[in-house]
C-alpha positions in Angstrom: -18.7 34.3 19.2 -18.0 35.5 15.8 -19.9 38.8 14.6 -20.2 39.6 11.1 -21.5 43.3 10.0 -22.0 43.9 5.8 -22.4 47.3 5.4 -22.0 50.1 2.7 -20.8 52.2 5.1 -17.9 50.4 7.1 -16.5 53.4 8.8 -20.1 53.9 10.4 -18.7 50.6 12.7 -16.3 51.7 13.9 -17.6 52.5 17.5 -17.9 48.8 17.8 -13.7 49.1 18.4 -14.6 51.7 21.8 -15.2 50.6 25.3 -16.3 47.0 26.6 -17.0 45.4 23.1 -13.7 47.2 22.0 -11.9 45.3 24.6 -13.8 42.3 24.1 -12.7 42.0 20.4 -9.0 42.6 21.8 -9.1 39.9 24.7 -10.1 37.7 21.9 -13.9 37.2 23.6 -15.5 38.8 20.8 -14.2 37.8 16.6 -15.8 41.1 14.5 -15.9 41.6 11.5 -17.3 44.8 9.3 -17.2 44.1 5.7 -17.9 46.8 2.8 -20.9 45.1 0.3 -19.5 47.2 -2.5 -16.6 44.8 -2.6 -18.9 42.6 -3.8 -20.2 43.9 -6.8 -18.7 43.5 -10.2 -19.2 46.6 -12.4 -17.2 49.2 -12.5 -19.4 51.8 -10.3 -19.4 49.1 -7.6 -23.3 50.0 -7.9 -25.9 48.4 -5.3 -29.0 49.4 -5.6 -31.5 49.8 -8.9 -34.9 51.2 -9.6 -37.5 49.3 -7.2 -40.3 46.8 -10.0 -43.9 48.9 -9.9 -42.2 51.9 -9.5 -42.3 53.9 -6.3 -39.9 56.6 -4.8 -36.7 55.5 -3.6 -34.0 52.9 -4.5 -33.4 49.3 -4.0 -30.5 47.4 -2.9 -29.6 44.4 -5.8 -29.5 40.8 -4.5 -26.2 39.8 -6.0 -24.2 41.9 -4.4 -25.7 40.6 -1.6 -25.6 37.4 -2.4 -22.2 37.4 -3.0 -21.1 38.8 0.4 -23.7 36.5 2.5 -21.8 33.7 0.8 -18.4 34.4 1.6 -19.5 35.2 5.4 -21.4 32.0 5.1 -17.7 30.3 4.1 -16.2 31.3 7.6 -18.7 29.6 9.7 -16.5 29.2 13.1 -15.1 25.2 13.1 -16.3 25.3 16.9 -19.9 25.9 15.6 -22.5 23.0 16.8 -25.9 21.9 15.6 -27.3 23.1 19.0 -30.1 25.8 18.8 -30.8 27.0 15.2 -30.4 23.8 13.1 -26.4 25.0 12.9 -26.8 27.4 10.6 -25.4 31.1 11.3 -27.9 33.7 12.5 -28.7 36.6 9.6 -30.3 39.5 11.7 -31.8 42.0 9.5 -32.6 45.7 10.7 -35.7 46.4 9.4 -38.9 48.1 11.1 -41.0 45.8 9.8 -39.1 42.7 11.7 -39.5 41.5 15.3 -38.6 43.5 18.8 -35.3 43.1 19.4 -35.8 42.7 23.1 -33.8 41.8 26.5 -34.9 38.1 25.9 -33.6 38.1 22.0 -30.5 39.4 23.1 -29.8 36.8 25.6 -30.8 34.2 23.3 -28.8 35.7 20.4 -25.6 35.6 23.1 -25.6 31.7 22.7 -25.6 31.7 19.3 -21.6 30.5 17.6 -22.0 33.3 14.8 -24.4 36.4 13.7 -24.5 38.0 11.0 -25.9 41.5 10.4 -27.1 42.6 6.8 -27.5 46.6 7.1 -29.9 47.7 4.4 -30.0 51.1 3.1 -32.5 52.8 0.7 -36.0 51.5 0.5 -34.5 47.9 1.4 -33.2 45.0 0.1 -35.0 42.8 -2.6 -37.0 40.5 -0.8 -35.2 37.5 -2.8 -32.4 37.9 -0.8 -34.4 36.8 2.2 -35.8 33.8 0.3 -32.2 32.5 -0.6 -30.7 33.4 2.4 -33.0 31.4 4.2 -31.5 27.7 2.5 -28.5 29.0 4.6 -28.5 30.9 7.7 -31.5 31.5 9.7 -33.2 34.4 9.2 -34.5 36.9 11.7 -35.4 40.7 10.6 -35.5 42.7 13.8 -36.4 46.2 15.0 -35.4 48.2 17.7 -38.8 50.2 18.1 -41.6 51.4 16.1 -39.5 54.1 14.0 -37.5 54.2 10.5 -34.4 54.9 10.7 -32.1 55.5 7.3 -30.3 52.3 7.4 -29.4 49.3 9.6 -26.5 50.5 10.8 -27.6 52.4 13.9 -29.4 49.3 14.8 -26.8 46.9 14.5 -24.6 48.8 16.9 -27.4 49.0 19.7 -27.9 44.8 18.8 -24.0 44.1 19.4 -23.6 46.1 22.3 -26.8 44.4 24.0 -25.9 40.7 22.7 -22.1 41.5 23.0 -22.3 42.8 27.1 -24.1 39.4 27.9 -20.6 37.4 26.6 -18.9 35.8 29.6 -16.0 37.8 30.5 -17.2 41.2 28.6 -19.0 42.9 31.8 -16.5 42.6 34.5 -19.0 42.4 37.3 -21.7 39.5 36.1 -23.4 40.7 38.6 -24.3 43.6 36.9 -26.3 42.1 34.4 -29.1 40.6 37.3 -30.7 43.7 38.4 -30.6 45.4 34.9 -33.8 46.8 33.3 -35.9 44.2 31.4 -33.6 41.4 33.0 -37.4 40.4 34.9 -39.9 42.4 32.9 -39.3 45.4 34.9 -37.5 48.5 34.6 -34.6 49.1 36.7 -34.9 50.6 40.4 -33.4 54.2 40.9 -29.4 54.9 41.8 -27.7 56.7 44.0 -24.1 57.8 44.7 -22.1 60.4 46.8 -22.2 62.7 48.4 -26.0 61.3 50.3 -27.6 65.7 49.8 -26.5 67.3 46.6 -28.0 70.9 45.7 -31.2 70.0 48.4 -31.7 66.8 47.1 -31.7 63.6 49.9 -30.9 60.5 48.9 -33.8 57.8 50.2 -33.0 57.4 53.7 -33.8 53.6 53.7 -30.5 53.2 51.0 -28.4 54.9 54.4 -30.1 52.7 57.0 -28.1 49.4 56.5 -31.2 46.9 56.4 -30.7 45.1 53.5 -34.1 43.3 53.5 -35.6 47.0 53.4 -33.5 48.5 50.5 -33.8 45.1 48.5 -37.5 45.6 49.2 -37.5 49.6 48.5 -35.6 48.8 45.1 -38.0 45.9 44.0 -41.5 48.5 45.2 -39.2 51.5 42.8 -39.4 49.0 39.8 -43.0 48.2 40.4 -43.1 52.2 40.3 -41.2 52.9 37.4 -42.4 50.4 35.2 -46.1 51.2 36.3 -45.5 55.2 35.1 -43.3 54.4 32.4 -44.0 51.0 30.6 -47.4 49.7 31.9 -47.2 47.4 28.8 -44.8 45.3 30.6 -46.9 44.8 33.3 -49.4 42.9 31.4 -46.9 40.1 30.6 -46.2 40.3 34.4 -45.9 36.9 36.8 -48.1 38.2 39.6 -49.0 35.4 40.8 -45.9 34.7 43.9 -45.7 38.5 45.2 -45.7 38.6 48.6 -48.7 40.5 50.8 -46.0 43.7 50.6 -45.5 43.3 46.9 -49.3 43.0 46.2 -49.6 46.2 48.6 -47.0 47.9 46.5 -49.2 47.1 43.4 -52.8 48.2 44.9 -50.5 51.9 45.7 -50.1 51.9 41.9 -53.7 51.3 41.3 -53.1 47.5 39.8 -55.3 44.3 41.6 -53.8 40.7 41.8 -56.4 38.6 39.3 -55.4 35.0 38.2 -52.0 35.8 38.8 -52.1 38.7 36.9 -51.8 42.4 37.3 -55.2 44.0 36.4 -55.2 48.1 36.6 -58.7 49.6 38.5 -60.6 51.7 36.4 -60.4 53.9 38.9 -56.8 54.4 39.3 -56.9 57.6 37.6 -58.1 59.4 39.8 -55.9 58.5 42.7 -53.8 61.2 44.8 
């Protein structure tokens, strides 16, 4: 896969050259590139942003300069890139809080993409015109990671690499990994433990000692029922209910939560269990 970052702050990046996506980029897995947008431009201030039309606080980022460097990343389209998926064109993923959730799912289906590209605004944002252009040559996707502003897109874009960039064959040295993983089936992940089995009065769960793997596979899946029922009950309304097992529907009437059509409905009165 070939990742391309435009950024006025390049040196904000460079975590991307630590750890597994680090090594990924060095085993060759991974082709990154950071480019500066102020390279760009063509005055003498290497200036990117103006005064926003109808006035308003805050600045905003020119389209040319833009323009410009979306063009030249557009140039180095990887020969190995196929028409399969997004009409061929590259991916332009652009951070913004008013795009979609970047989820689990949009990172696996970013991960089979031939090349991103990742436009980090700064300021107030980038003239909308930019979008409209860019659309005639990459497919466009502004994404968020939550419900929050942060000061530019760069922060975001090095959460999005790390998640697309882990699911890369060969970047995670145990694939196996990646199965049991939080939001890899609309749960949260079960609890871990390591050694030593009591640590300052604390036990680890005796079932995770007993050897019966048909009991700890089912004490893991009843702990993500658990946590994802205290923590993210929103995921639970998207969840497939309707092929739990007697145990797993037990599990889910603990929690408060009936089986209805296949779906997980919460009792009214599960507030006020013990």
């Amino acid at each position: 896969m070939r990742i391309d970052v435009v950024s006025i702050f390049p040196d904000y990046l460079a975590p991307l050259q630590l750890s597994l996506i680090g090594k990924a980029r060095q085993d060759g897995l991974l082709d990154l590139t950071v480019h500066d947008l102020r390279d760009f431009t063509t005055d003498r201030h290497r200036t990117v942003d103006d005064t926003p039309y109808g006035g308003g606080a805050g600045m905003v980022m020119k389209p040319e300069p833009w323009a410009q460097a979306l063009a030249s990343v557009a140039a180095a389209r990887p020969a190995s890139a196929d028409t399969a998926g997004t009409s061929g064109k590259p991916v332009l993923i652009v951070p913004s809080p008013a795009g979609e959730r970047f989820t689990q799912a949009a990172a696996h289906e970013l991960a089979a993409e031939e090349q991103l590209v990742f436009a980090c605004g700064r300021y107030e944002g980038i003239d909308e015109r930019v979008m409209e252009w860019a659309g005639e040559h990459f497919t466009v996707r502004p994404m968020s990671l939550g419900d929050y502003v942060l000061n530019g897109g760069e922060v975001a874009v090095l959460a999005m690499v790390e998640a697309i960039g882990r699911l890369l064959p060969g970047v995670v040295g145990n694939p196996e990994s990646l199965v049991e993983e939080s939001h890899s089936d609309g749960l949260l992940e079960y609890p871990v433990y390591t050694k030593p089995s009591s640590w300052r009065d604390r036990e680890v769960p005796a079932v995770l000692l007993s050897g019966n793997h048909g009991k700890i596979a089912q004490w893991r899946r009843h702990e993500q029922y658990r946590r994802t029922a205290e923590r993210r009950p929103d995921l639970l309304a998207a969840f497939d209910a309707g092929a739990l097992t007697r145990a797993d529907r037990t599990a889910f009437t603990d929690l408060g939560y009936d089986v209805v059509a296949g779906r997980l409905r919460r009792r009214p009165d599960a507030g006020d269990r013990e």
